[in-house]
Residue, then its C-alpha position, 0 to 999 in steps of 0.5 A: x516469452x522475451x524480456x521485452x514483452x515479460x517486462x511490459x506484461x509485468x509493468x501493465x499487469x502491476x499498474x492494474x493491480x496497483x490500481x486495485x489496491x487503492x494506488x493509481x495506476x500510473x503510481x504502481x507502474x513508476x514502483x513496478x520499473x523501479x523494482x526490476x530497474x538494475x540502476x536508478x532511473x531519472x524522471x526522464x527515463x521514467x517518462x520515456x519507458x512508460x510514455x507519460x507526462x513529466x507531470x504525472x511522473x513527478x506528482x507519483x514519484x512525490x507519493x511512492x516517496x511519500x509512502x516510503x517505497x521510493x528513494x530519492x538517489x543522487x549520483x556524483x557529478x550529475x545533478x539530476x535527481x534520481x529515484x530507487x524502489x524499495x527492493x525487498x518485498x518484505x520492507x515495502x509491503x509492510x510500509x503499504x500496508x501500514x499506510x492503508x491500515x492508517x488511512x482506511x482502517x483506523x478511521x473505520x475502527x475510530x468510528x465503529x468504538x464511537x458509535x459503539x461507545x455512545x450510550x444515547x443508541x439503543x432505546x428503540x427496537x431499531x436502534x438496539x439492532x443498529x448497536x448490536x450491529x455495530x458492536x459486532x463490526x467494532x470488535x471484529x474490525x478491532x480484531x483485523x486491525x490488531x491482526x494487521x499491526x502484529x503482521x506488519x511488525x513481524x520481521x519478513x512475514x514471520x507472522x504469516x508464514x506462522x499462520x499459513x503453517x497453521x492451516x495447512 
């Protein structure tokens, strides 16, 4: 396979699973031409590499820098904005993850330890299998959720790499 057609398939293939993620697709594009660009890239360079609107390059590039997977870069003499990604894979997954964790799981868990915690459930034969339901997400989404904080705090997947170790 050519660089050509191995960077398109790369930037296609990350935009679909950036979209699977819980990012657009357009987002995971921007991040994916970032990663393997050897300089830094201007919004026109990005719009003219990936055939979209200016628009939509400005509103993903605000969010990749957002999630703090993109920098901001100017260079000397050219007044230009510029844009890096986050090159090692360690640091920008860690920072996706967090991210994730806040907006999607934390919300989970805050509502799980509220139902959990309400004393008013449970009188009825429904309700007692409604709480014991909930007790048992609670404590295994509590459980996922302090799993998540120790891997995204550990130093470059030393935690995985630990637990990987473990099952094999």
């Amino acid at each position: 396979m050519k660089y050509g057609e191995a960077k398109e398939k790369f930037i296609e293939t990350w935009g679909v699973l950036g979209s699977q993620w819980g990012i657009n697709k357009t987002m995971a594009q921007i991040q994916a031409l970032l990663l393997i660009a050897p300089k830094p890239l201007s919004t026109d360079d990005i719009m003219e590499e990936l055939a979209i609107s200016r628009g939509n390059v400005n509103m993903s590039i605000r969010q990749l820098v957002d999630w703090g997977i993109v920098y901001k870069k100017n260079l000397a003499g050219d007044r230009k904005e510029y844009f890096i990604a986050e090159k090692d894979v360690w640091k920008w997954s860690h920072k996706v993850g967090a991210v994730r964790k806040q907006r999607e799981l934390n919300p989970a868990i805050e509502l799980l330890k509220e139902i959990a915690n309400s004393k008013e459930i449970g009188k009825t034969e429904e309700e007692k299998e409604f709480a014991k339901q909930i007790k048992e997400l609670n404590a295994f989404s509590s459980q996922i959720g302090d799993l998540a904080d120790k891997l995204f705090l550990s130093p470059r997947g030393e935690l995985l790499l630990k637990l990987i170790k473990m099952f094999l």
